[in-house]
C-alpha positions in Angstrom: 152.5 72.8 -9.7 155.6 73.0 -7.7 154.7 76.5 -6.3 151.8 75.3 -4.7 152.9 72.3 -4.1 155.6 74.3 -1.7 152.4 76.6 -0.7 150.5 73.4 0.3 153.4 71.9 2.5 154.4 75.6 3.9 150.6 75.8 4.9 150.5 72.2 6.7 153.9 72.9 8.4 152.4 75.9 9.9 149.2 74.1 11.0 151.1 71.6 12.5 153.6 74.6 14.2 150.4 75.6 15.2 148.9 72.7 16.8 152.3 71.7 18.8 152.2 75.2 20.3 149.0 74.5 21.4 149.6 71.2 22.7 152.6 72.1 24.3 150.5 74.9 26.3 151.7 75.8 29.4 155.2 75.7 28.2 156.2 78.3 31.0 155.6 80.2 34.3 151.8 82.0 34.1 150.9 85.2 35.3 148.0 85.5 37.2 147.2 89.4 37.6 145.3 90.7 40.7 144.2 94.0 40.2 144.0 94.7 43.5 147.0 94.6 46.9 147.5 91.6 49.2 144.9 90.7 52.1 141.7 90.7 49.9 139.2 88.4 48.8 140.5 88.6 45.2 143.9 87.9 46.2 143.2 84.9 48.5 141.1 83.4 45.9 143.7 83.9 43.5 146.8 81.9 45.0 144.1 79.3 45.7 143.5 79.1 42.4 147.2 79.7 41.3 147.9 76.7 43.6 145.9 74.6 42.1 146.6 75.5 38.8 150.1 74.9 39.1 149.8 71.1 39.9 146.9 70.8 37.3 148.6 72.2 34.2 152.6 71.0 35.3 153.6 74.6 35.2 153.6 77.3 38.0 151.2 79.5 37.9 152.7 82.9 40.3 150.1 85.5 41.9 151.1 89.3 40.8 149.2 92.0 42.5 149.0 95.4 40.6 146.3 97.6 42.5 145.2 101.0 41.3 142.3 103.1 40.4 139.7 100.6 41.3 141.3 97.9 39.9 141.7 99.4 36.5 144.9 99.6 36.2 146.2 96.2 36.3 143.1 95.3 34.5 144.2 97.6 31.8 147.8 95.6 32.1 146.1 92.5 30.7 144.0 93.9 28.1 147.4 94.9 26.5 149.4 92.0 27.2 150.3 89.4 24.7 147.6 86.4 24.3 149.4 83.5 24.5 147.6 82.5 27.7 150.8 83.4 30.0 149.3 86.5 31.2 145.7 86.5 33.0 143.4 88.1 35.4 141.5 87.2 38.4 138.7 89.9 38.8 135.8 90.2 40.9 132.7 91.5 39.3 133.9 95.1 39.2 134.7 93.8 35.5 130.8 94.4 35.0 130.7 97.9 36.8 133.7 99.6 36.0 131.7 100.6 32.6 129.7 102.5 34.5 131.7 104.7 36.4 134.4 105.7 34.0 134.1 107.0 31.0 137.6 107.1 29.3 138.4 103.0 30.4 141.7 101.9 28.6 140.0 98.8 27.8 136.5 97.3 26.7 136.0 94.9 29.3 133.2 93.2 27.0 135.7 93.2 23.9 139.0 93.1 24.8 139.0 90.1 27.0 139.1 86.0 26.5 136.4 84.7 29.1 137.4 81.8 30.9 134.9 80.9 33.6 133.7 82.0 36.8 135.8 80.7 39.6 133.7 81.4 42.9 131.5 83.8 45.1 131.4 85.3 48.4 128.8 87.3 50.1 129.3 90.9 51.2 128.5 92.1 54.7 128.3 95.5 56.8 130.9 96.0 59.2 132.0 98.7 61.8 134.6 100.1 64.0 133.9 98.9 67.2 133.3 102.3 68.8 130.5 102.5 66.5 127.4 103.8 68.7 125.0 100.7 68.1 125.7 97.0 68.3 122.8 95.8 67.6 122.1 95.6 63.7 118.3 96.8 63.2 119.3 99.6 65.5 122.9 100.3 64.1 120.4 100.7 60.3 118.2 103.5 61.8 121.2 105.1 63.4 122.5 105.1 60.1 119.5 106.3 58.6 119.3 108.7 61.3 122.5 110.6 60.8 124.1 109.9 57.6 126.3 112.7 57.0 128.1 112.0 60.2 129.2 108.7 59.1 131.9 107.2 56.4 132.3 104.2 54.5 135.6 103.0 53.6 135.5 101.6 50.0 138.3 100.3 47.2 137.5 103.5 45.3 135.1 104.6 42.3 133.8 101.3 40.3 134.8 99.1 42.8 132.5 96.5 44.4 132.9 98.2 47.4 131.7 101.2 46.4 128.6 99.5 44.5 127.8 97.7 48.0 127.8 101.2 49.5 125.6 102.6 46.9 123.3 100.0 47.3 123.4 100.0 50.9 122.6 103.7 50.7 119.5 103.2 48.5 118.3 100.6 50.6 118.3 102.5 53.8 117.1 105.9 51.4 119.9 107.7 52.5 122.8 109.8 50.0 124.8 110.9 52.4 127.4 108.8 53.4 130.8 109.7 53.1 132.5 107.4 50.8 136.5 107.2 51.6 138.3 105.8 48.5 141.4 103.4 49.4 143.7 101.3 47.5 141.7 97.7 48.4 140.5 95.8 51.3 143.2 95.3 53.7 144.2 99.2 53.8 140.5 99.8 54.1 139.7 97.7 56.9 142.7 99.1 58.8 141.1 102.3 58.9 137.4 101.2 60.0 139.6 99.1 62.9 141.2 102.0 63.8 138.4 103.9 64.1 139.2 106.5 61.2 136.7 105.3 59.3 133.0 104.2 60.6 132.1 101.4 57.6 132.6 99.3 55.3 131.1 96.8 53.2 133.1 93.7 51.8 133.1 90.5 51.8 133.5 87.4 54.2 137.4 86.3 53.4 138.4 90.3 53.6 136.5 90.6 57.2 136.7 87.2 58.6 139.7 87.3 60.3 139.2 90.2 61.8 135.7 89.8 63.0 137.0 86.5 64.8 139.7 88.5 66.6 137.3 91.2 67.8 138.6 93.8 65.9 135.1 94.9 64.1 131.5 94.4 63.9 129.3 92.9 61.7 125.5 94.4 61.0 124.2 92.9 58.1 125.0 90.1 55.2 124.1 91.9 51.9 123.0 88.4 50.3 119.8 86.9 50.2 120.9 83.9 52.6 123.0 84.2 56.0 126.5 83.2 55.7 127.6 79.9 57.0 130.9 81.6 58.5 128.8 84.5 60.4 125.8 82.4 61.2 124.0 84.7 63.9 124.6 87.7 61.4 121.3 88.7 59.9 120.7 89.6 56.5 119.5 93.0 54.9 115.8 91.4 54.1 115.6 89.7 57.3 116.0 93.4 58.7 113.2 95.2 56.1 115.9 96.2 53.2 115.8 95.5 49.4 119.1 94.0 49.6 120.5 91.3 47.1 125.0 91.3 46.1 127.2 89.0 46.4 130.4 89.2 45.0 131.3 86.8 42.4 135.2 86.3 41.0 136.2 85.3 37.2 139.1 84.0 35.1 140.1 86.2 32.1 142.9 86.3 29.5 143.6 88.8 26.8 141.2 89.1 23.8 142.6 87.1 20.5 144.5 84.0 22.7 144.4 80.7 21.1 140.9 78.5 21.7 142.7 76.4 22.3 144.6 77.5 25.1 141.2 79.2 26.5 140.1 75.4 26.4 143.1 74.2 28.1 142.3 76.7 30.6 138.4 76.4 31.3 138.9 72.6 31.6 141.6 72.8 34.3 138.9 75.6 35.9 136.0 73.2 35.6 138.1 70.5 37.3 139.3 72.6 40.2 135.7 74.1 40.8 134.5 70.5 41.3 137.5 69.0 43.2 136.3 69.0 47.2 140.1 70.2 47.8 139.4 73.4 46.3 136.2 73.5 47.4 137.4 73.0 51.3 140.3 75.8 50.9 137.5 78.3 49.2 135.2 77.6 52.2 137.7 78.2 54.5 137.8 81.5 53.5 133.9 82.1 53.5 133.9 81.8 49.9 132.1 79.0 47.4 133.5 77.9 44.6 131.3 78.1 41.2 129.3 74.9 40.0 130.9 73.9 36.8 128.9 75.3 34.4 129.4 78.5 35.5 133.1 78.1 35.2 133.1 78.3 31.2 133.7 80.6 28.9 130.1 80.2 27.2 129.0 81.3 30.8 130.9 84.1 31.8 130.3 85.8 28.4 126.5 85.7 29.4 127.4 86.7 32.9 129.3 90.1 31.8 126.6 90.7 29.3 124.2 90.8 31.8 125.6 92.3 34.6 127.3 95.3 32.6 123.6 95.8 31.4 122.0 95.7 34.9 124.4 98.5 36.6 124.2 100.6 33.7 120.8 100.3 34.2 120.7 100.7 37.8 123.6 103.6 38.4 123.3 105.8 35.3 120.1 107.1 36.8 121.7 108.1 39.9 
């Protein structure tokens, strides 16, 4: 009787260990991995987020960007990490297409991650050096179509959103041509279209935005089914005669095996910035949209990556 009386109180002392840890989450400074370098759309949303985060859990929340291999590698950096819930990632949907482009992943990206919620979207767009030799976009597509292995398209490299974007492009305008450049991210990328080393790109409103303002590029052609309420007078694919339809959608991860209850802690803090109008004005002032709260669960984004991962596999493998 005495052992298991000692078995029943070791048990409830360890439940209750438990339980404090859990209500004492975030104890400490968060991690919020980027896998991807400074002046993208990932990263901006990111230290929005982070921002808000900080203030809504009581503890900071600090942005780290490790970019590499299409985002893989500090992907693969939080698949291994601890899961406590001090170590998580902000990805874009390249989570869902990685799978199909690599075949020896470190990771599982359907198993070895903790879905939080989605945490916004942005739509993609076709932009160009400005010495390219159209400016208007219906004819700047059949110029394309016209002479596609004298042009390249900058992209994050292979998986990346980027590189789906150009793929699709491609198929829309029935073209395989295209010279695909791989770089490191966005803000390397889009040096090189300004500069005139490369002749494409396609990514997304908060990556271009700045530049298109200042002059420095030209936009052709949202990729999303709508226009873009940044880039009103820029047309869409469909409006121009394409089967065109991506937008690129960003999503809160921690490592597989952390606490519920600290995936709870998180996904409730997510569902309240989603619908706070602060967030919502700083995400639109970057040409982004922050998710409606029941996309930003956990339920959600585990039917999001189930889906998607099916849909390119479905789509690229037959390339």
């Amino acid at each position: 009787m005495a052992f298991k009386s000692k078995a029943l109180l070791f048990s409830a002392g360890m439940l209750c260990a438990l339980a404090a840890q859990a209500q004492s989450y975030p104890s400490r400074t968060i991690t919020l991995v980027v896998p991807f370098p400074p002046g993208g759309a990932a990263d901006a949303t990111a230290r929005i987020l982070a921002d808000d985060f900080s203030q809504r859990l009581g503890q900071q929340v600090v942005v780290e960007n490790q970019n590499g291999a299409g985002g893989t590698i500090g992907t693969a950096r939080v698949a291994r990490a601890k899961p406590d819930g001090y170590t998580l990632l902000l990805n874009n949907m390249s989570q869902s297409t990685v799978n199909v482009f690599y075949d020896n992943l470190p990771y599982d990206t359907l198993k070895d991650f903790a879905s939080i919620g989605s945490v916004a979207y942005v739509p993609m767009m076709l932009v160009a050096t400005k010495g390219f030799p159209a400016d208007d976009p219906a004819a700047a597509l059949r110029y394309i179509k016209a002479n596609p292995q004298r042009i390249s398209m900058a992209t994050n490299g292979q998986g990346s959103v980027t590189e789906v974007c150009s793929r699709l492009i491609q198929r829309a305008l029935g073209v395989r041509d295209l010279m695909e450049v791989p770089y490191k991210g966005s803000g390397p990328a889009l040096i090189d279209v300004i500069g005139g080393q490369v002749d494409l790109a396609c990514d997304s409103s908060p990556s271009t935005q700045g530049y298109l303002n200042g002059g420095k590029l030209k936009a052709f052609a949202m990729t999303s089914a709508q226009r873009d309420a940044s880039v009103p007078d820029v047309p869409t694919f469909k409006e121009l005669g394409y089967d065109m339809d991506l937008s690129l959608w960003f999503a809160l991860y921690a490592p597989a095996g952390t606490p519920k209850d600290v995936v709870g802690t998180l996904a409730q803090a997510l569902q309240a910035a989603v619908a706070d109008p602060k967030f919502g004005q700083r995400m639109t002032g970057l040409g982004a949209y922050p998710e409606k709260q029941a996309e930003a669960t956990p339920q959600a984004l585990d039917v999001r990556m189930r889906s998607e991962v099916q849909r390119w596999r479905a789509l690229f493998r037959k390339d």
